[in-house]
Each structure stands twice: as C-alpha cells, then as structure tokens.
C-alpha positions as CSV (number, residue, x, y, z in Angstrom):
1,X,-2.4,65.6,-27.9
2,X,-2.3,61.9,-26.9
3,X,-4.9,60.7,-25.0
4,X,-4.4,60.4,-21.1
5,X,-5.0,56.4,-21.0
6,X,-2.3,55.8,-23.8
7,X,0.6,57.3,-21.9
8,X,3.2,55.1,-20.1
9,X,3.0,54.4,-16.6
10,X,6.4,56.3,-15.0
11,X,7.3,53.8,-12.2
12,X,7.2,51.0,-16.0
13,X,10.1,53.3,-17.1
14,X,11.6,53.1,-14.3
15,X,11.9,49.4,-13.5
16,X,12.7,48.7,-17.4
17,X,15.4,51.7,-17.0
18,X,16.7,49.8,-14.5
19,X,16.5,46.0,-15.9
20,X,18.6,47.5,-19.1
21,X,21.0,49.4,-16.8
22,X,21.9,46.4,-14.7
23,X,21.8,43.7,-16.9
24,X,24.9,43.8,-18.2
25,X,26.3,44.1,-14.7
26,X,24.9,40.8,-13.5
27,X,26.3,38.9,-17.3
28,X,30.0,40.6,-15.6
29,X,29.4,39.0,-12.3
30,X,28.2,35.5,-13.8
31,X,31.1,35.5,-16.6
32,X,33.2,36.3,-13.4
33,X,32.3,33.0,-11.3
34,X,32.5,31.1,-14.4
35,X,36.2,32.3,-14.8
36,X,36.6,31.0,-11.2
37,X,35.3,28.0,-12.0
38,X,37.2,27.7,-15.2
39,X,40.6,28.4,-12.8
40,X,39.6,25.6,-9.7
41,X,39.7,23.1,-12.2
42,X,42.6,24.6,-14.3
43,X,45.2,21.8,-13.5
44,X,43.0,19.2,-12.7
45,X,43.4,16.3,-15.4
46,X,40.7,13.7,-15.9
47,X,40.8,10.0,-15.9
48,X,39.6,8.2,-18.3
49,X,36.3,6.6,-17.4
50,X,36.4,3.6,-19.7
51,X,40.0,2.2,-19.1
52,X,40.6,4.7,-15.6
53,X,44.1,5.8,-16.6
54,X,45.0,9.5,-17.0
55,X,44.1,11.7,-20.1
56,X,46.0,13.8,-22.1
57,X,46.0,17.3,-22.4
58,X,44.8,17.5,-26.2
59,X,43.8,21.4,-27.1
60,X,42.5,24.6,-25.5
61,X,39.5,26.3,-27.5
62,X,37.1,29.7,-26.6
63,X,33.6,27.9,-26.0
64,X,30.5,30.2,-25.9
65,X,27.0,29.3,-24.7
66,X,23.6,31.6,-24.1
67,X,22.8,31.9,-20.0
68,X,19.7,34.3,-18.9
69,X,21.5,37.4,-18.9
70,X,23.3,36.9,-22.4
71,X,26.6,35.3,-23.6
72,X,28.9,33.7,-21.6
73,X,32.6,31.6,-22.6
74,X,35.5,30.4,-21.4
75,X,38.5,28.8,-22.3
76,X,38.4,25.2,-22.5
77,X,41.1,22.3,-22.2
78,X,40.1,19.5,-24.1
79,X,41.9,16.1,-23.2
80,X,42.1,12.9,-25.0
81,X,42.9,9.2,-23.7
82,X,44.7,7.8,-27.4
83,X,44.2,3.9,-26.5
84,X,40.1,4.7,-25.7
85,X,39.8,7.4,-28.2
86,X,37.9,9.1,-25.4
87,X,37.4,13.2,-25.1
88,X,36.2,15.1,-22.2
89,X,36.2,18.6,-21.2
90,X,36.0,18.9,-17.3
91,X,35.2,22.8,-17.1
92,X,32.1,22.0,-19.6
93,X,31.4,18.5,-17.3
94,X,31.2,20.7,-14.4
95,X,29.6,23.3,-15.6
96,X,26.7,21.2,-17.1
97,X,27.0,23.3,-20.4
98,X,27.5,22.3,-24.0
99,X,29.5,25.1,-27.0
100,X,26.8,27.0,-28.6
101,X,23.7,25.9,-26.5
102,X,21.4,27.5,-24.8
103,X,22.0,26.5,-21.1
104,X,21.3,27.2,-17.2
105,X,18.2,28.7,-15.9
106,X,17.4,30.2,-18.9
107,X,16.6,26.6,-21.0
108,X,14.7,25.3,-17.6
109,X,12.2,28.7,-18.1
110,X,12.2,28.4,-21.8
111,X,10.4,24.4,-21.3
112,X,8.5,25.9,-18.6
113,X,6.7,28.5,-21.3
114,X,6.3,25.8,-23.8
115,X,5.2,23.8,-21.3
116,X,2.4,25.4,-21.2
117,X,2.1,26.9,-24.4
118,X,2.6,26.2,-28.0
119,X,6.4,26.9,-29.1
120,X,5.4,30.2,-31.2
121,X,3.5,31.5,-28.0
122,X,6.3,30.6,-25.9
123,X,8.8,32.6,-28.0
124,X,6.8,35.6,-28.1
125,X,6.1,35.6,-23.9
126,X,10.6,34.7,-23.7
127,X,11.0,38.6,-25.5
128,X,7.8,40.1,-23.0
129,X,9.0,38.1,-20.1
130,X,12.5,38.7,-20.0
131,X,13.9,40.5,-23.1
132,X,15.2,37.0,-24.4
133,X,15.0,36.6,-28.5
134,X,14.3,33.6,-29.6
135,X,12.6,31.8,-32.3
136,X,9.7,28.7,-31.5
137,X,12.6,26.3,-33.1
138,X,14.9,27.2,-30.5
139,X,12.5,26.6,-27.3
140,X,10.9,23.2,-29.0
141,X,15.2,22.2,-29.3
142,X,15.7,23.1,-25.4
143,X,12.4,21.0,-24.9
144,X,13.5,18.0,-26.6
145,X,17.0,17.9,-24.8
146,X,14.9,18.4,-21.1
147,X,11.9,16.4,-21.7
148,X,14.6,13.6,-22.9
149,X,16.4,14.3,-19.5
150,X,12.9,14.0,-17.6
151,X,11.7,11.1,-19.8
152,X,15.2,8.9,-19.3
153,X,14.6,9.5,-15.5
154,X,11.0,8.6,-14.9
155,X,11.7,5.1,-17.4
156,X,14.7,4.8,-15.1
157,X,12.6,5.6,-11.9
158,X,10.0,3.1,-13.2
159,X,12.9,0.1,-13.7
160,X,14.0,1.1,-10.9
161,X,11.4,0.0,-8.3
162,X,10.0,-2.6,-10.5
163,X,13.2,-4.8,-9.3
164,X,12.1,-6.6,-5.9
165,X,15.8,-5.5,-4.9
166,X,14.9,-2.1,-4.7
167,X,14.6,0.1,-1.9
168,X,11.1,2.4,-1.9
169,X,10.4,5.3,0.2
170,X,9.5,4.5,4.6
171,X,6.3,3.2,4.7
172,X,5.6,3.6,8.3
173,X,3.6,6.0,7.7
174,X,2.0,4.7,4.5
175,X,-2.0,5.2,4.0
176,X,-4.5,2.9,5.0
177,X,-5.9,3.5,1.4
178,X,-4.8,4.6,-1.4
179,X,-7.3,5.3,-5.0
180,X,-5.4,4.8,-8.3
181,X,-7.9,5.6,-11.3
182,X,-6.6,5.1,-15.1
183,X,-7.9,6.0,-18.3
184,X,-7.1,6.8,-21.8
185,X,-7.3,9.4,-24.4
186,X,-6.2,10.4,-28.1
187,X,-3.5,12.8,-29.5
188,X,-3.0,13.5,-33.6
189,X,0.2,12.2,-34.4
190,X,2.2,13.3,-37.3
191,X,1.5,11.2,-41.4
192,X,4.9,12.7,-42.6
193,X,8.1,11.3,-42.2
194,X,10.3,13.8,-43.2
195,X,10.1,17.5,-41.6
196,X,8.2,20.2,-43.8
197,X,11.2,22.3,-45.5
198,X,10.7,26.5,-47.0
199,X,12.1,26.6,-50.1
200,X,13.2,30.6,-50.5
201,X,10.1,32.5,-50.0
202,X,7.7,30.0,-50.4
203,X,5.0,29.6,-47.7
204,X,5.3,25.8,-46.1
205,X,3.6,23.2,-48.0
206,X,0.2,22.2,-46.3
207,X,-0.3,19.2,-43.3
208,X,-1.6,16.2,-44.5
209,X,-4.9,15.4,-43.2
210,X,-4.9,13.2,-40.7
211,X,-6.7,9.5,-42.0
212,X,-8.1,7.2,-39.3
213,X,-5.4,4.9,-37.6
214,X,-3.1,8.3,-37.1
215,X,-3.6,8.6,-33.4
216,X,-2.5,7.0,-30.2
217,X,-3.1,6.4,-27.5
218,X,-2.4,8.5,-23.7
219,X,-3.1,6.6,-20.7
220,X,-3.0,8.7,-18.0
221,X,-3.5,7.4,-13.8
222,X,-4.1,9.8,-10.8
223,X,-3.1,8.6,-7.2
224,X,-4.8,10.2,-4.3
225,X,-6.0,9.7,-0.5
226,X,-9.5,9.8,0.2
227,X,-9.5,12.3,3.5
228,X,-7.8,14.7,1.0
229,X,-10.8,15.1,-0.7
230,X,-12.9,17.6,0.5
231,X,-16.5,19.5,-0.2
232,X,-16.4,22.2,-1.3
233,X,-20.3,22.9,-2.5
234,X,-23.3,20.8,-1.6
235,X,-22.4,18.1,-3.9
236,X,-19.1,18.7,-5.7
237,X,-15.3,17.5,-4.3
238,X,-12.1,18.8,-4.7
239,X,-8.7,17.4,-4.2
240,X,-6.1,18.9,-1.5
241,X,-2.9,16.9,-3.2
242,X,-3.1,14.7,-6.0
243,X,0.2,13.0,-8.3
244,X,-0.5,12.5,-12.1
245,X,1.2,9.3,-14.3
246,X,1.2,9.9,-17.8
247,X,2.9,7.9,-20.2
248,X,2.3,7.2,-24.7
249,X,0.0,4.2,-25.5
250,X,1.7,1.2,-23.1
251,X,-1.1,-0.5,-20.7
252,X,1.9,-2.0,-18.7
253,X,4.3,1.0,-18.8
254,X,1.1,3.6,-16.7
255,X,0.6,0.2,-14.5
256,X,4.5,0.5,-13.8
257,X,5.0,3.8,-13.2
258,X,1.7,4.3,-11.1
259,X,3.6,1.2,-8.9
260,X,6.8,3.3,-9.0
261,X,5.5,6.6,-8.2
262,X,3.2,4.6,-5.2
263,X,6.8,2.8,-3.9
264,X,8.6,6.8,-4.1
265,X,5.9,8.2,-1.8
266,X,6.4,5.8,0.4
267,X,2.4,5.3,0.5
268,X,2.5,1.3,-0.3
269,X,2.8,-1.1,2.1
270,X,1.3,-4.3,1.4
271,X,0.7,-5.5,4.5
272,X,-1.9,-2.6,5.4
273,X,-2.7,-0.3,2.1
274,X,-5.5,-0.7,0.1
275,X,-4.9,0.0,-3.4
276,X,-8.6,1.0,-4.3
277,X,-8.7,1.0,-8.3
278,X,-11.3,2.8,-10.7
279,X,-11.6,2.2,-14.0
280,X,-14.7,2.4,-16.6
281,X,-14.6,-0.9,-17.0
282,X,-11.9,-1.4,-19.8
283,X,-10.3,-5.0,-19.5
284,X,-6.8,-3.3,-20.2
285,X,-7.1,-2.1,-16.6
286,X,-8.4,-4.9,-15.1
287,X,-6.0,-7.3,-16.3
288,X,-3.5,-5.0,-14.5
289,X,-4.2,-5.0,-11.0
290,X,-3.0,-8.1,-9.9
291,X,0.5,-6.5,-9.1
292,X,-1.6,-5.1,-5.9
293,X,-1.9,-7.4,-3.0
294,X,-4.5,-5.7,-1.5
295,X,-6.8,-4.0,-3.9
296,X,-10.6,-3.2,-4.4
297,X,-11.9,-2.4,-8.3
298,X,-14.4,-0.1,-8.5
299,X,-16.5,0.0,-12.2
300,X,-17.1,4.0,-12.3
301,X,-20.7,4.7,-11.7
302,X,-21.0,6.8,-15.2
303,X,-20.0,4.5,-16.9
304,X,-22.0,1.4,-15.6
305,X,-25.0,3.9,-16.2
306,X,-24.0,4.6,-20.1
307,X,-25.3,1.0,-21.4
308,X,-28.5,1.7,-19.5
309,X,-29.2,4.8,-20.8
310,X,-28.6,2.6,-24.7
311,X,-31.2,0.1,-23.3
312,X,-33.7,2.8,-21.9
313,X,-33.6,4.7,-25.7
314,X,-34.0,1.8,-27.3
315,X,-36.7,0.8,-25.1
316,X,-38.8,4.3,-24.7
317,X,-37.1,6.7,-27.4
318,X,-35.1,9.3,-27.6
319,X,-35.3,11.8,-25.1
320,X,-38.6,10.6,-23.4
321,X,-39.4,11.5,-19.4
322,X,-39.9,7.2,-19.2
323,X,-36.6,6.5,-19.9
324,X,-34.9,9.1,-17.7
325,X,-36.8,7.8,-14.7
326,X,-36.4,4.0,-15.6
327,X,-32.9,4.5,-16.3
328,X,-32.8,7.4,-12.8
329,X,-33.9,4.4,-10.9
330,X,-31.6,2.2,-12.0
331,X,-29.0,4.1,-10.6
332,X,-30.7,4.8,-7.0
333,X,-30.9,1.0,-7.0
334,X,-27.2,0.7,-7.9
335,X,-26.1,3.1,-5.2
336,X,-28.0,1.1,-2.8
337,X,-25.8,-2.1,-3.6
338,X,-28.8,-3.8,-5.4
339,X,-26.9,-5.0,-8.1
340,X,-28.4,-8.1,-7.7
341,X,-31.7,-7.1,-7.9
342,X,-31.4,-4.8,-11.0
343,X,-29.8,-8.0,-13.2
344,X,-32.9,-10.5,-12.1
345,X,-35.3,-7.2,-13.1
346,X,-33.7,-7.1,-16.1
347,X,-33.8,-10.7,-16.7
348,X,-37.7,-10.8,-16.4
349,X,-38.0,-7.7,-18.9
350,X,-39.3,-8.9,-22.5
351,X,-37.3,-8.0,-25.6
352,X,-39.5,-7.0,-28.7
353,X,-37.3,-6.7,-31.5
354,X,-33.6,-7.7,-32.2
355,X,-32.0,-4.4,-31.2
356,X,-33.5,-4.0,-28.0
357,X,-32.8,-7.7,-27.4
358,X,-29.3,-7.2,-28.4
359,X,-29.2,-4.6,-26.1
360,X,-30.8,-6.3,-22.6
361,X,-28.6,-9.2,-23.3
362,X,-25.1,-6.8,-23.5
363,X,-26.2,-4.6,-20.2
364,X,-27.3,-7.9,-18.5
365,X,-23.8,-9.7,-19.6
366,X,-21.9,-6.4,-18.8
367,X,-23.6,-6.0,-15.0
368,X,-23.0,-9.7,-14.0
369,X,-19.0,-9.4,-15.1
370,X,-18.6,-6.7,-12.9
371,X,-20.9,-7.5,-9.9
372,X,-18.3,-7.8,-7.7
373,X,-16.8,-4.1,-9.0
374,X,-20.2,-2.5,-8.1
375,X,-20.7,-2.4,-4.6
376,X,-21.7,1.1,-4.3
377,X,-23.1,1.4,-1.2
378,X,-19.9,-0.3,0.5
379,X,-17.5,1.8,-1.5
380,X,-19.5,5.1,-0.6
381,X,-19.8,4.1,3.3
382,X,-16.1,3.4,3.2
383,X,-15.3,6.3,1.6
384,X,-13.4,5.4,-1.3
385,X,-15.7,7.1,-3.8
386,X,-17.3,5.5,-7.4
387,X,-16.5,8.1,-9.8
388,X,-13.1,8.6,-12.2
389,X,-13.7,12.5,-12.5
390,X,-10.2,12.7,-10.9
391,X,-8.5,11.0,-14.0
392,X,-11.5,12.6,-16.3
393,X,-9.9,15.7,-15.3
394,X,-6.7,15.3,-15.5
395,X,-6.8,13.8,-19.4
396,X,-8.1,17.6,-19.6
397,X,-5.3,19.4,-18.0
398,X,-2.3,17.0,-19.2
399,X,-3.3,15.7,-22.6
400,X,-6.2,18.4,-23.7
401,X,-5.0,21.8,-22.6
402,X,-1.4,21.2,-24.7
403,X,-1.8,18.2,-26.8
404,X,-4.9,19.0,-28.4
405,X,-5.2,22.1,-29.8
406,X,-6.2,23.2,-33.1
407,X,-4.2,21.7,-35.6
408,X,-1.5,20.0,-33.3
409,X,0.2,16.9,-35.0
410,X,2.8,15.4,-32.6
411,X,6.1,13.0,-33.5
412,X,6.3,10.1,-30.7
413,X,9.8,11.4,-29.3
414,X,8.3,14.8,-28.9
415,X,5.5,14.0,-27.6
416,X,7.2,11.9,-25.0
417,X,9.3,14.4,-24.0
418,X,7.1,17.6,-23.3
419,X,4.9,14.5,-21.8
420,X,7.5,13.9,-18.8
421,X,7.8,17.9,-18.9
422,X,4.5,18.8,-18.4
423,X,4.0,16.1,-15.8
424,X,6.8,17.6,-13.9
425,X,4.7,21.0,-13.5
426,X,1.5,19.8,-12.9
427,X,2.7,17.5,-9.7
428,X,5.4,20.7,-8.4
429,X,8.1,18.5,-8.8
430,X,9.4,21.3,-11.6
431,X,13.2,21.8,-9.3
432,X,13.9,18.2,-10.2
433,X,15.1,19.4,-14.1
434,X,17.9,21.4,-11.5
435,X,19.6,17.7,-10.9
436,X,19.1,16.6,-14.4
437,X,21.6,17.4,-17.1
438,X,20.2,18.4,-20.4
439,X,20.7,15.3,-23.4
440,X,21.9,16.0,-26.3
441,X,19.1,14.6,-29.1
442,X,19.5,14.2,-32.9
C-alpha cells in the first residue's frame, strides 16, 4: 500500500481534468476570431508605404504560428508593389504575428520566466506552469526579439526627450526634490566569437575561462522622492515607489535616460526641482550633472569613510579598537558638517613612514575635492539623505540576481536585451511589451 502523504490531492485532478478538457475549446474559439479577423480584412488591399500607390495581389499561403493554447493559421494574401519590390501581408500586419513564431501572450510570459530565471529554468517552469513544451533555445529566441522591442524603445524614449523640441510629461505637479543615485557594476561577457556547436553525441566543448579585460561595465541609476521613504525599524528605510535606469557600459547613455525617464514622470521642472545626486565619488558621475539646473551632489557617507578606515590601518593596525574609534569619530565629526575641521586635524597629524604619508596626503586631497559634496548635517536636516544603498541595491536585484550567476557569460546584444526586459518588471511597467511589436533579430 502507498503511503497516505504520496497520494494525489482529488480537487489537483480535478482542475487538471478540467485544464485538458477545455483547452482545446478555447484554441477553437481563438482560431475562430482569428478567421474573423482574417475575413475583415479579406478585400482590403494595401498601399505601398514607400512610393503610396496600390499593391498587387501576389499569392495566398497557409501560415502557422504557436499562441498559448497551441497552433493557430490562417490563410494569408501576400501582395507585392513590382516598381518598389515591396511585400506585405496585412492579416499578419494586423495580427502582430510572424509564420512559424511563437507569438501573443504566450512569448510575453515566456520573457517574463526568463526574466527572472536562467533560460533552462524557464523552460522547465513553461511545461509546470502551463503545459507549454519548449526548449531554453526557444525562450532565449522570444527574449532577444522582445528585449530588442523594449531596448529600440527606451534608446528611442531616451532621443526622444533629449531634443529641446520635445514635449515631457505636466510638471505642475512636479517634486520639490528629486534624488538620482548612480553607480556601476561588472557582468562576464562571452571570449568566443562563434556559438559552441554539438557535434552528434558529443557533450559541448568547455567555456573558455574568462581572462581579465572580459567584463563590462553596468551602470545602473535609481530615481526617487524623499517623503517616500519611510522607517520601518529604528534605523533602517524603505522605499514606497522607486524607478530603475539600467543601461551597458555608456556614462552618458544612464545620464540620458535617467533625464528621460525624469522628463516622462513629469517630476522635472527646472524652475523648482531639485535634482539631489549621490554618487561615491567617481568623476564619471560628477562630470555629468551639469545637464541639471538645479542640483545638489552628495559624496555617499560609506564611501568618504572607506579611505579613512586605509589611513586609520595604516596608522594603528589591522583590526585594533584605536583605529575603529579614531576612524568612528571621524565620521560623527562628518555628520556634524565639520568637514573643515576634520581636513585641518588631519593636516597637523605627522606621517612616519611613506605609506602612511602616502596615505594622509590622498584622504586629505580626496576630503578637500569634495568639501562642498559633504555637507552632512545640511543634507540630513533637509532630508535628502547621504547614503547610495538605494542604487547598492538595486545593482543586486537588476544586475546580480540574473546577470551573475554561476558561470553566466553574456554576448552584448543579449545582454542588452533581457537588460531593457528585466527593467520593464522591476519598475511594473511589464503591459508596455502589449504595445510593442516583437523584432525580428538575426
């Protein structure tokens, strides 16, 4: 006898009973509305969009594609313009499907799975999920024709408002102030330029390992509003609403779309907003903000504490109780708006040896440049805050959580795309891919 806990749960049967039984009922029902579709547009004949004069009927073919609840087609007219050497086929046009794809629906929920898994993972959850076979090359193939859709637009988007022609969102009601923080990480790319190839039943040859220089770079921004971060324990913040920018390796392409994604919410008017910007103190960033009329730059705290901590080890040693309170008061000083103060201490402070006087000289160099970024006490009163955990985090949820798993090389185009894809998810703006047509990529 089996054991009790091994036997299927009755009301399981029934709703897979169910699912099978009425499955191919809802494939009748779509084919049918597809046939309507196919007969609305049945004597309909399409101008030619390069020279604008009528088309000629050319052929009629059976077209197949894969939708959600299986296989659907259709018969097809397929007109010609002979001076252009132009082809369309309006049913196909309308439909927003191409012979032989996967299309609909079921490609959006296919990216969505990859999206947040790896494409083997999300092949195995499409037959769990919904009863869909598939193999991992078919949902990374739906991913590279979406995330090309979603990647075209946000470029577009970016173009877009960076022409002074362009119309932005109202800003009547746009924020008093807004924080922008920006920082970068590292994803593997790929040393091969050709795909790996199975020859018969030969296991795939091995990755190359990946040398130094193989890598680039992710800059990633977060935009927020400062009442929309709230306490939740003694000492730690969360964020009601935030909006992530993500784009591969260009320090002016994230300063563009950050600008663009600012101008869509309508939260930028520079006659009253306050761009307040975060960084750790990379020039990259700083050499960007000058786009902002009104803007405040904030060196993160952290990391104006990180050379002090070098000096302090240098100083008393690794590890010792003197240099976590000299370097502990340093940064009570700091959050006081004695920045002034701390570089004439550190002035007076005697180097013994080259390294630590390499060292006193850097963090005294390194506080004066940014003096006017570490107003602490200011920032904090105001509350605009003087950490970049927002953007910390987010590296970790766009770039780490997908990007950076064990063994992950990536190409540039496909990184790119399930970039713009994942981006898409993690702000809820996942509906837009309903208004996008899927490209067709080589």
């Amino acid at each position: 006898m089996r054991p009790p806990w091994v036997e299927v749960s009755q009301f399981i049967q029934l709703e897979r009973e169910v699912e099978i039984e009425h499955r191919p009922r809802m494939l009748e029902a779509l084919q049918g509305k597809v046939n309507d579709v196919a007969d609305s547009v049945r004597d309909q004949t399409p101008s030619c969009s390069q020279c604008g004069r009528p088309m000629k009927r050319h052929a009629t073919e059976t077209v197949s594609w894969t939708a959600r609840f299986g296989r659907l087609q259709a018969w097809v007219a397929r007109y010609r313009c002979p001076p252009c050497k132009n082809e369309r086929r309006p049913l196909l046009d309308l439909l927003g499907v191409e012979p032989g794809r996967i299309s609909g629906s079921l490609a959006r929920l296919l990216a969505l799975l990859a999206v947040v898994a790896p494409y083997t993972l999300a092949a195995q959850l499409a037959w769990l999920l919904w009863g869909v076979k598939i193999s991992p090359g078919g949902v990374w193939k739906v991913v590279q024709r979406l995330g090309e859709s979603a990647a075209r637009y946000s470029h577009e988007l970016s173009q877009y408002h960076a022409d002074s022609r362009s119309e932005g969102a109202p800003t009547q009601d746009a924020p008093a102030v807004v924080v922008l923080s920006v920082d970068s990480c590292f994803v593997g790319m790929q040393v091969r330029t050709k795909r790996r190839r199975r020859k018969g039943s030969e296991p795939l040859p091995p990755l190359p390992v990946v040398q130094e220089g193989q890598f680039r770079d992710v800059k990633t921004g977060v935009l927020l509003l400062p009442q929309e971060r709230v306490e939740t324990s003694p000492g730690r913040h969360s964020l009601v609403r935030r909006f992530l920018v993500s784009c591969l390796g260009d320090a002016d392409e994230i300063f563009d779309r950050l600008y663009a994604q600012l101008r869509e919410l309508g939260w930028l008017d520079s006659a009253k907003t306050m761009v307040v910007i975060v960084g750790d103190g990379a020039e990259w960033i700083w050499n960007r903000t000058h786009r902002f009329v009104r803007r405040c730059e904030i060196l993160d705290f952290w990391h104006a504490l990180e050379p002090a901590w070098g000096l302090a080890r240098v100083r008393y040693g690794e590890g010792s109780r003197q240099a976590d309170r000299w370097v502990h008061q340093i940064g009570k000083d700091l959050r006081a708006g004695k920045v002034q103060e701390v570089i004439a201490q550190l002035k007076r402070m005697r180097a013994n040896t080259p390294e630590l006087r390499e060292k006193l000289e850097g963090l005294i160099r390194y506080y004066s440049e940014n003096a006017g970024r570490m107003r602490y006490d200011e920032y904090l009163r105001l509350g605009y805050g003087i950490g970049s955990g927002a953007v910390e985090s987010a590296h970790k949820q766009v770039v780490h959580a997908r990007f950076r798993q064990a063994g992950m090389r990536w190409s540039e185009a496909g990184a790119r795309r399930l970039l713009a894809l994942r981006l898409l998810v993690l702000n809820d703006h996942w509906a837009l891919l309903d208004r996008l047509a899927m490209v067709s990529v080589a």
